[in-house]
Structures are given as structure tokens and as C-alpha cells.
C-alpha positions in Angstrom: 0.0 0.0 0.0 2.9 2.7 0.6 4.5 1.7 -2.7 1.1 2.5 -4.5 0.4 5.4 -2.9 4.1 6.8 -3.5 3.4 6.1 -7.0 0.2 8.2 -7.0 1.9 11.2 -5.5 4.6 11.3 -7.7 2.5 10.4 -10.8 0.2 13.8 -9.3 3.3 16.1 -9.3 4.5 14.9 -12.4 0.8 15.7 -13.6 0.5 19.1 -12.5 3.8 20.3 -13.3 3.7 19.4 -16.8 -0.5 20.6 -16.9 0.4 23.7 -15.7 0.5 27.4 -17.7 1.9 30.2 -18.2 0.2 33.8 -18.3 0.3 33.8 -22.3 -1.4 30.8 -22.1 1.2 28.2 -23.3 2.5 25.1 -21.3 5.4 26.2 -19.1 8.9 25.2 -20.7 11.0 22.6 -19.1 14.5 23.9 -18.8 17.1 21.6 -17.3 20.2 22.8 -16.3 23.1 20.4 -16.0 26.8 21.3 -14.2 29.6 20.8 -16.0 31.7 17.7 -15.4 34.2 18.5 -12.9 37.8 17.3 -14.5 38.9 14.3 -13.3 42.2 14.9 -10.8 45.5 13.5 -11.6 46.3 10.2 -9.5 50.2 9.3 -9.0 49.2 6.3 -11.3 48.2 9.4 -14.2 51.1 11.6 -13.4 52.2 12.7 -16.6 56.4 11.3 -17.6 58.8 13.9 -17.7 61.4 13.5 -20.7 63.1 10.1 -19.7 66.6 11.1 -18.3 69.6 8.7 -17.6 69.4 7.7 -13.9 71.3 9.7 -11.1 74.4 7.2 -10.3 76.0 7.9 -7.0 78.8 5.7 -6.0 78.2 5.4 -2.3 80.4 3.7 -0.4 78.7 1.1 1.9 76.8 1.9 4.6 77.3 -1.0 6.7 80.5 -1.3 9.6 82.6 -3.7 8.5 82.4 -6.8 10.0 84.8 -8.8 13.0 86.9 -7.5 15.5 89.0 -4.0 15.1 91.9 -6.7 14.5 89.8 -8.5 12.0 89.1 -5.6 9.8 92.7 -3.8 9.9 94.3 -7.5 8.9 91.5 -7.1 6.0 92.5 -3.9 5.5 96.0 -4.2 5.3 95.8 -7.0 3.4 93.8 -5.2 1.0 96.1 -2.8 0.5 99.1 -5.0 -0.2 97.2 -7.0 -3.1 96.1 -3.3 -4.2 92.1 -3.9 -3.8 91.4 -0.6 -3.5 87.5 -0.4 -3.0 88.1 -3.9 -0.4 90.3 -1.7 1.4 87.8 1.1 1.5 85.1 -1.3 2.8 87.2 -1.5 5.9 87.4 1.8 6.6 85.2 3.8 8.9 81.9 5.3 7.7 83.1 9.0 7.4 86.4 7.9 5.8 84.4 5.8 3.1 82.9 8.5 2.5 85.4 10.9 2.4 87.7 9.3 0.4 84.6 7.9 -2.1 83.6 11.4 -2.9 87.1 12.5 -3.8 87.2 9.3 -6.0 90.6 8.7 -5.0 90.7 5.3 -3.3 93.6 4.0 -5.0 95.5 7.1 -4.4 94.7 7.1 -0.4 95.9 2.9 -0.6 99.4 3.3 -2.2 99.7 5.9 0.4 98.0 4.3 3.1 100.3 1.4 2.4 103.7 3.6 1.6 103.4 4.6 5.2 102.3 1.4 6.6 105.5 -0.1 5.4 107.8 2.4 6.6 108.3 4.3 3.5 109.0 0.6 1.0 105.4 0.6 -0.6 105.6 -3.4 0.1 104.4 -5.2 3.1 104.6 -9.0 4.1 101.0 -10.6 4.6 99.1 -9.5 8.0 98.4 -12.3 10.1 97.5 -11.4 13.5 97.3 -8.4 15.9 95.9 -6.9 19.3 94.3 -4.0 20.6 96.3 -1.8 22.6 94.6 1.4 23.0 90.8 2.5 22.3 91.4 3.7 19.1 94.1 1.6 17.9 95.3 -1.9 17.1 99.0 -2.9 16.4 98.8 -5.6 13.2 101.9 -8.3 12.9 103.0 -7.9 8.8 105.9 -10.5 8.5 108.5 -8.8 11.1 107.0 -5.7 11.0 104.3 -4.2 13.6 101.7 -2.2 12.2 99.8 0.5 14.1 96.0 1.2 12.5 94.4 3.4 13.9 90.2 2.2 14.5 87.1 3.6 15.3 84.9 1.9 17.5 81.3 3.3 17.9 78.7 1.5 16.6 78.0 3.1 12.7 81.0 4.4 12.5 83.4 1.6 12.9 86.3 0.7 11.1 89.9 1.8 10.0 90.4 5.3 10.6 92.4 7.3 7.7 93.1 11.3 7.3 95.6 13.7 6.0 96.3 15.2 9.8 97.0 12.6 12.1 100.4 13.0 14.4 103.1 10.4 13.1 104.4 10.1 16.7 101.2 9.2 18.7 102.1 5.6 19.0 105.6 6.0 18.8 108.3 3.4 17.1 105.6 1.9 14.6 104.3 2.8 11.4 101.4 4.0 11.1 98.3 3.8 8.1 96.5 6.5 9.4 97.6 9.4 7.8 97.6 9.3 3.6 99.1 12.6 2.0 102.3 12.3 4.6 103.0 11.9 8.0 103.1 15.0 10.3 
């Protein structure tokens, strides 16, 4: 019964609307007004493509502390440098001197260095084997019959072999030292 009586109201206003007229006499004229389609919005899947450009390549060194014991990675690292593995070598290294040295692109540079001074001026070293830590921030490395001191750094992120360009030669005295690359102080 509601459906049939809805159907009767809205058949009545239909009826009269449309029966309906004007002062001059003429049926009243329907006009119908319709909004114009908003435009549809961009989603990220519709984003227009930019010009295809070559991919941003940058080298960055990785992220990750190297792994083992501040003896394990300086024997690594020395070792690396003696069989002149440059970017092995600069996996060992701590997280700012990756870095540093990455950006400046000059990894093999910083090893023949690294290694001139670790050797005691020679350029050639005899095969790490074994070593100990003797002071927070360094570790002395057994080379054949030389004793190497590498400096290390220890915290967590940051870990690894410690290089610059301004570390003091005589800190540890009587050893040579890989620490600093462009000379010794």
C-alpha cells in the first residue's frame, strides 16, 4: 500500500507540473540545467612522464661497519692494500672515511699511500696475520716482522679503519702507522 500510494503522489506532481500554464497561455517550458563535469584529478598512477633522463648514479660507499673485531678488519684492510684492492680496502674503513675518500674518488690514491706509510716508506708489506688492541682507538697488526699500528674507530655506525691527511706520526711511537695518507706529520 505505501508503494502504490508513492506512485500516485509522484505520478500527481508529475501531472500538474507538466498541466500547468503560463500567463500567455502556453504550457510552461521545461528547462534543465546540467553542471559541467568536474575534471577528473591527476592520481600518482596518471602523473604525466617527464622527458626520460639517464638515472642519477651515485657511488656510495657502503653503509654497513665492516664486519669482526678492530683486528679483524685492519688485517683485511692491510691485506687489501698489499694485493692493491682498492675499494676492499675502503670497505674497511670507517663510515666518514668511506665517505670521504669515495667522494674525492681517490681510493687508490689514499691505498698506495696508506700502504707507503704502513710499510715504513718501501710501498711493500709482508701478509698481516695477526694483531691486538692496545689502545681504544688503535690496534697494532703483525706484517711479516713488522708491527703495524692502524688506527680504529669503534662506535657503533662508525666503525672501522680510521684514515686522514692530519693525524700526528708520533702518537704511538716506534711503529708505522696507516692513518695518515698525503704524509705523516
Amino acid at each position: 500500500m505505501n508503494v502504490t500510494r508513492t506512485v500516485a503522489v509522484t505520478a500527481l506532481a508529475a501531472g500538474l507540473a507538466t498541466a500547468g500554464c503560463t500567463a500567455s497561455g502556453r504550457p510552461p517550458t521545461t528547462v534543465i540545467s546540467v553542471a559541467p563535469v568536474p575534471a577528473p584529478t591527476a592520481t600518482p598512477d596518471d602523473t604525466p612522464i617527464t622527458p626520460s633522463l639517464p638515472p642519477l648514479h651515485i657511488d656510495a660507499p657502503n653503509p654497513k661497519d665492516p664486519n669482526g673485531t678492530p683486528v679483524d678488519f685492519a688485517i683485511r684492510y692491510l691485506n687489501d692494500l698489499r694485493a692493491s684492492h682498492w675499494h676492499a680496502a675502503l670497505n674497511e674503513m670507517g663510515y666518514m672515511e668511506r665517505a670521504d675518500v669515495d667522494l674525492s674518488d681517490s681510493e687508490d690514491i689514499v691505498g698506495m699511500d696508506v700502504l707507503r706509510n704502513a710499510s715504513g716508506g718501501s710501498g711493500h708489506l709482508a701478509r698481516c696475520t695477526s694483531g691486538n688492541q692496545f689502545a681504544s682507538d688503535a690496534v697494532i697488526i703483525r706484517c711479516g716482522r713488522l708491527n703495524v699500528v692502524v688506527h680504529v674507530e669503534t662506535r657503533r655506525g662508525f666503525r672501522g679503519v680510521e684514515v686522514s691527511d692530519f693525524f700526528v706520526a708520533g702518537d704511538h711511537p716506534g711503529q708505522p702507522h696507516t692513518h695518515a695518507y698525503t704524509h705523516l706529520v
